[in-house]
C-alpha positions in Angstrom: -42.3 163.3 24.2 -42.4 160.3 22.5 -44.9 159.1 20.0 -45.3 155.9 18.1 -46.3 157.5 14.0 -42.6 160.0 14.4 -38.9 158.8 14.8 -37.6 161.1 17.5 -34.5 163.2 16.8 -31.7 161.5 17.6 -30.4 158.6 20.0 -27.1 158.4 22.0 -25.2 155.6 22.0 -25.2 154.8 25.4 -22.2 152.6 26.3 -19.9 150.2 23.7 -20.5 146.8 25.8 -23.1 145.9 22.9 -21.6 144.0 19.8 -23.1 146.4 17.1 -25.0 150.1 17.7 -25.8 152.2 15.4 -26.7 156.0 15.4 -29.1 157.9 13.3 -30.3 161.7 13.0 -34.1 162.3 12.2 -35.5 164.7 10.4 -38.1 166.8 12.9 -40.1 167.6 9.6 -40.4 164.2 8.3 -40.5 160.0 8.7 -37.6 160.1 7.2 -33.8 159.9 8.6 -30.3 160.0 8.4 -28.2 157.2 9.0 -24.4 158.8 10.5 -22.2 156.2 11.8 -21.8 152.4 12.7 -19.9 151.3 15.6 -18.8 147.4 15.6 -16.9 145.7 18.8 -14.5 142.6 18.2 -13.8 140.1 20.5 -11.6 141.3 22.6 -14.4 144.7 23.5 -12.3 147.2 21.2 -14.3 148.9 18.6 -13.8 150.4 15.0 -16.2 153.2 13.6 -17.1 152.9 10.4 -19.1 156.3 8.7 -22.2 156.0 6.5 -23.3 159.8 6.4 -22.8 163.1 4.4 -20.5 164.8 7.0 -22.0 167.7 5.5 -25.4 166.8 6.5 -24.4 166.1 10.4 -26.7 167.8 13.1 -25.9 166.0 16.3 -24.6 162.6 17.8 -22.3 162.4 20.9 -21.0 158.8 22.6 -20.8 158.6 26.2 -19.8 155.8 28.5 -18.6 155.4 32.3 -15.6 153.0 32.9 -13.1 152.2 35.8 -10.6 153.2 33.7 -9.4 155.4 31.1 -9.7 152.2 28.5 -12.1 151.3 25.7 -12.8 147.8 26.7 -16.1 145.5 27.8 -14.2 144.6 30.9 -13.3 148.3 32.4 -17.2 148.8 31.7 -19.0 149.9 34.7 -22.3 148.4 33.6 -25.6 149.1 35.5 -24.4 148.2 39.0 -20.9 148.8 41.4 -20.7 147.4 44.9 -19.3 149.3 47.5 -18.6 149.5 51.1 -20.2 152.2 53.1 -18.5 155.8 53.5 -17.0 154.5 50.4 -17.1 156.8 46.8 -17.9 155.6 43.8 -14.9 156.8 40.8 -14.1 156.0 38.0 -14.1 158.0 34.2 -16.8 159.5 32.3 -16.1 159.2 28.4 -17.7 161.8 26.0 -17.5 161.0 21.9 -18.2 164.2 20.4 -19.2 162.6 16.5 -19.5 166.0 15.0 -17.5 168.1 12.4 -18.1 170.9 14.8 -16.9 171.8 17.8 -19.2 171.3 20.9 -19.8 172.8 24.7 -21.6 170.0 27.2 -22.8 170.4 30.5 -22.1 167.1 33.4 -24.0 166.6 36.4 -24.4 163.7 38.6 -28.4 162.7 39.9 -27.7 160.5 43.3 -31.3 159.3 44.4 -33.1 161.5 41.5 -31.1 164.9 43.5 -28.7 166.6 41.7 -25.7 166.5 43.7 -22.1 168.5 43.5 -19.3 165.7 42.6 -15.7 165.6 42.2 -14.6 166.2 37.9 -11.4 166.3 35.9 -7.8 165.8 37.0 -8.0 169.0 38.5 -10.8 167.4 40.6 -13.1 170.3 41.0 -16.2 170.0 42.5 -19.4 170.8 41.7 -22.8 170.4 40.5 -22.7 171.6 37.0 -19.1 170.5 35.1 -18.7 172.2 32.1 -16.8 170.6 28.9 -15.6 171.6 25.3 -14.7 169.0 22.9 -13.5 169.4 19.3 -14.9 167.9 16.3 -14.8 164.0 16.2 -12.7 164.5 19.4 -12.8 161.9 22.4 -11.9 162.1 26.0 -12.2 160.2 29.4 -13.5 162.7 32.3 -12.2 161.4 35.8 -15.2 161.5 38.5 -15.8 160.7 42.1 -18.9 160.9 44.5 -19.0 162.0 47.9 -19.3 159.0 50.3 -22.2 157.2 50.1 -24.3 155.6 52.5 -25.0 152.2 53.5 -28.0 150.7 51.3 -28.9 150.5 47.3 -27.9 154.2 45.4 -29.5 154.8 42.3 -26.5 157.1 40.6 -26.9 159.2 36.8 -24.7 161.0 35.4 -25.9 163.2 32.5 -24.9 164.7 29.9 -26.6 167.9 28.5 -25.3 168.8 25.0 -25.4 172.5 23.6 -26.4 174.2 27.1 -25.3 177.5 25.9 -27.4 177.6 23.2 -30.2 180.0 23.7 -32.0 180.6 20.2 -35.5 181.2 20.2 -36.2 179.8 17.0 -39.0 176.8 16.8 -36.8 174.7 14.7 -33.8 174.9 17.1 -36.5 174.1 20.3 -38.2 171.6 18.5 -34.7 169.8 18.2 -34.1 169.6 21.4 -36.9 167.0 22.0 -36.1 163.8 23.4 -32.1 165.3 22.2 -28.9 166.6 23.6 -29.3 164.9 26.5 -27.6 161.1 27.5 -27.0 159.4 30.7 -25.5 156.9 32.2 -27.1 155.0 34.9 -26.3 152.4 37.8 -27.3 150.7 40.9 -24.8 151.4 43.5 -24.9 148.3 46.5 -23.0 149.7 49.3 -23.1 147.0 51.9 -26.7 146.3 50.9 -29.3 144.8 48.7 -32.4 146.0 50.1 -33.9 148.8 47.2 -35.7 151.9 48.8 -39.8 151.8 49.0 -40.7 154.2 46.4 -43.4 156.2 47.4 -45.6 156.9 44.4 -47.8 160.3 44.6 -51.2 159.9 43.4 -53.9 161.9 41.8 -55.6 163.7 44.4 -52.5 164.8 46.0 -51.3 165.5 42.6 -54.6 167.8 41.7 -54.0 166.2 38.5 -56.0 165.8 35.6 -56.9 163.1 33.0 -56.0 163.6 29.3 -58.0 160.8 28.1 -56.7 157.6 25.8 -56.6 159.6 22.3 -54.0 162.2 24.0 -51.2 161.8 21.3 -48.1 160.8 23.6 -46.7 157.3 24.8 -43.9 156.4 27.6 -43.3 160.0 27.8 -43.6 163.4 28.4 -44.6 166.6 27.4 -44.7 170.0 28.9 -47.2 172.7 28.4 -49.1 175.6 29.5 -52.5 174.0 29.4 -53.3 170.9 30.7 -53.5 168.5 28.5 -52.6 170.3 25.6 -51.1 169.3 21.9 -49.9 172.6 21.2 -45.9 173.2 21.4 -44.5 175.4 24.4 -41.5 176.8 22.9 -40.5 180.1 24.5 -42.1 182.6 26.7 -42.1 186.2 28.1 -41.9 186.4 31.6 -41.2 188.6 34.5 -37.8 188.3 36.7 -38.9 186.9 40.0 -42.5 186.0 39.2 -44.3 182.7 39.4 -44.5 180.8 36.2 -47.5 177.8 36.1 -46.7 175.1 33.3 -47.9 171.7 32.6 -46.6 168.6 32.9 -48.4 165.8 30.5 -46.9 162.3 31.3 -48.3 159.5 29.8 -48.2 155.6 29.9 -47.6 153.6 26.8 -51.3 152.0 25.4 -49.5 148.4 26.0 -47.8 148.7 29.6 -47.7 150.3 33.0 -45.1 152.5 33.7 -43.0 153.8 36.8 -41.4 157.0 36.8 -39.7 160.0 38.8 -39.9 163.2 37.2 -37.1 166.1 37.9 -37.5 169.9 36.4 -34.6 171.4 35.8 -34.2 175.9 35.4 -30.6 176.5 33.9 -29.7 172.9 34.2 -30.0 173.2 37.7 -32.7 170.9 40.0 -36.3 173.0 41.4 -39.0 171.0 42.5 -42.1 170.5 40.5 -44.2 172.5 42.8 -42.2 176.0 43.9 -41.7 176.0 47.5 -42.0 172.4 47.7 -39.6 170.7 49.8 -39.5 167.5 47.7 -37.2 168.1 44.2 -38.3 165.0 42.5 -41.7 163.7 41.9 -42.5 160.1 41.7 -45.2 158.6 39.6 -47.2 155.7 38.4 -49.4 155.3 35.3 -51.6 152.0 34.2 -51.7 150.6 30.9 -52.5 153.7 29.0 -53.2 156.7 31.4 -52.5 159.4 30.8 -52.3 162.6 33.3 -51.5 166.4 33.4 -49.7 167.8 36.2 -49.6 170.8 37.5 -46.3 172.6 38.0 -44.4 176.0 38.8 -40.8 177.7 39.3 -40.0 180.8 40.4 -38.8 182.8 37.2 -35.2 183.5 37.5 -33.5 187.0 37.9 -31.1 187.8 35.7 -31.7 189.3 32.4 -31.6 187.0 29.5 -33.2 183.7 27.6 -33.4 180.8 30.5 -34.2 177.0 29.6 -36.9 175.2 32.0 -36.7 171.4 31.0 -38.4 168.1 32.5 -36.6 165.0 32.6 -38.6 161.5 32.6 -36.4 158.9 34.4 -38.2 155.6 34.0 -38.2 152.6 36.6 -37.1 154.5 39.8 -35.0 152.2 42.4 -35.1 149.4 40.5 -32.6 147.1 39.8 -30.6 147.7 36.0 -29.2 144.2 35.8 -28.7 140.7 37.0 -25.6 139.1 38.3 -24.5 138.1 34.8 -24.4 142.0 33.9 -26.7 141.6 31.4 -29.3 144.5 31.7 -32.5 143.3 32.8 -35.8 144.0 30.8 -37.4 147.3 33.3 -40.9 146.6 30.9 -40.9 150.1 29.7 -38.6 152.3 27.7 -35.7 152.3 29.7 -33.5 155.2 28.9 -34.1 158.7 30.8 -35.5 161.6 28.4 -35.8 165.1 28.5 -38.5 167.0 27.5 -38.3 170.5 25.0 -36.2 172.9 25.8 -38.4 176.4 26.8 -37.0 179.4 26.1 -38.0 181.8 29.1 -37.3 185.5 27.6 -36.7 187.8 31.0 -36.0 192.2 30.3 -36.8 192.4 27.1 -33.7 189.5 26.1 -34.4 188.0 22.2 
């Protein structure tokens, strides 16, 4: 979730076409934060990284960046849009910067139309849905990818990144981290022999059986997930029972200042379920006025292996719209414009924990 009197986290740098980004670690705790590293691009789109942080001190912070080849410069950028002929796939290389002292495990998958969808990875060009990778500290590497063929008409394609995914503790501080953290994305508009976007269909509140939260509920542009509507409290982990039905929450919430748009997409294991079990339709598409904000009901079916599971929501803001203009400059969506995930829950199955 994300609201206006705490800094969140931590923030990816998302792409090295800007002149200057910089990256800092937040303390969950505090209003205070860490500044880790500054990344400066010259002229000719080749960068230098320069550290301002007690290594010692380093929780998280990963680069990522999707180019059409294996080269850090502004014109091998894929930006926010590729055109493409139909039956044609989109490749090109997935870069992942792990900025850490440690050594780190990531999950990769690809969201084509807000469905997660297998894709081709690696040199070995395996393909899959979930692609996992290892990277050691402070190293850097460029991940080939390819799509299946797409269709004639306007693709909205994400690749994500998901950062510790094998990390199951049950501790608060470790699932309080994980707010609005280890998670990045890169996202584009795919043309393929088209400009026409798709007619989003927006669900609304009586289909929805949702409920309102009122102005004062404490969350902006954002998400949060509970077990009570409308609720402030922290879901963190739970108990559950292999193979049973599991009701949560899911509180999503315009900013005071600004409609938003917005598809949301649950995820068990990393893996896509609708919002409703049973439901045929994975992805749920919303829209809020200027400061509404709603609870919706949701459910999974709890899985059935033995262990600690993680059930996670991601907000992807500004669905089928288009990410730039035809100067590549991103265009301004009028609401945060970066995909979030919500906390990690811990779902404790046979006793695991």
């Amino acid at each position: 979730m994300r609201n206006k009197r705490i800094l969140l986290p931590a923030i990816v740098i998302l792409g090295l076409s800007i002149a200057v980004a910089t990256v800092f670690l937040s303390n969950n705790d505090a209003d205070d934060y860490d500044w880790m590293m500054r990344i400066s691009a010259n002229g000719s789109g080749n960068y230098s990284v320069q550290t301002t942080y007690d290594e010692g001190k380093v929780g998280e912070s990963f680069g990522i960046g999707l180019y059409d080849a294996p080269i850090h410069t502004a014109n091998h950028s894929l930006h926010h849009s590729v055109a493409l002929h139909a039956n044609e796939s989109l490749a090109g290389y997935f870069w992942v910067s792990n900025q850490m002292t440690t050594e780190n495990d990531y999950l990769i998958f690809l969201l084509s139309d807000y469905e997660q969808v297998p894709f081709f990875f690696g040199e070995d060009r395996v393909r899959g849905v979930l692609h996992p990778v290892s990277l050691e500290p402070f190293e850097e590497r460029f991940f080939r990818f390819e799509t299946d063929p797409l269709s004639c008409g306007v693709h909205d394609l994400e690749i994500v990144l998901v950062m510790k995914p094998y990390e199951h503790s049950l501790e608060t501080s470790f699932r309080r981290s994980t707010d609005f953290s280890y998670l990045g994305s890169k996202r584009l508009n795919a043309f393929v022999d088209s400009t026409e976007f798709p007619v989003v269909s927006y669900a609304n509140a009586s289909v929805l059986k949702s409920r309102s939260c009122g102005s004062d509920y404490p969350v902006n542009d954002g998400l949060l997930i509970t077990r009570d509507p409308c609720s402030t409290a922290g879901w963190f982990t739970e108990n559950v029972t292999a193979g049973d039905r599991l009701d949560y929450w899911i509180n999503a919430a315009a900013d005071d200042n600004y409609p938003v748009t917005f598809a949301l997409i649950p995820l068990v294991d990393f893996v896509q379920v609708p919002v409703k079990m049973n439901d045929p339709v994975d992805a749920l598409f919303c829209s809020l006025e200027a400061g509404e904000k709603i609870s919706i009901p949701a459910s999974i079916i709890v899985p059935e292996e033995e262990g600690v599971h993680e059930l996670m929501v991601l907000w992807v803001p500004a669905p089928h719209r288009q990410l730039e203009g035809a100067d590549r400059v991103s265009l301004d969506l009028g609401q945060w414009p970066w995909t979030e995930p919500s906390i990690r829950v811990g779902l404790v199955t046979g006793g695991a924990g």
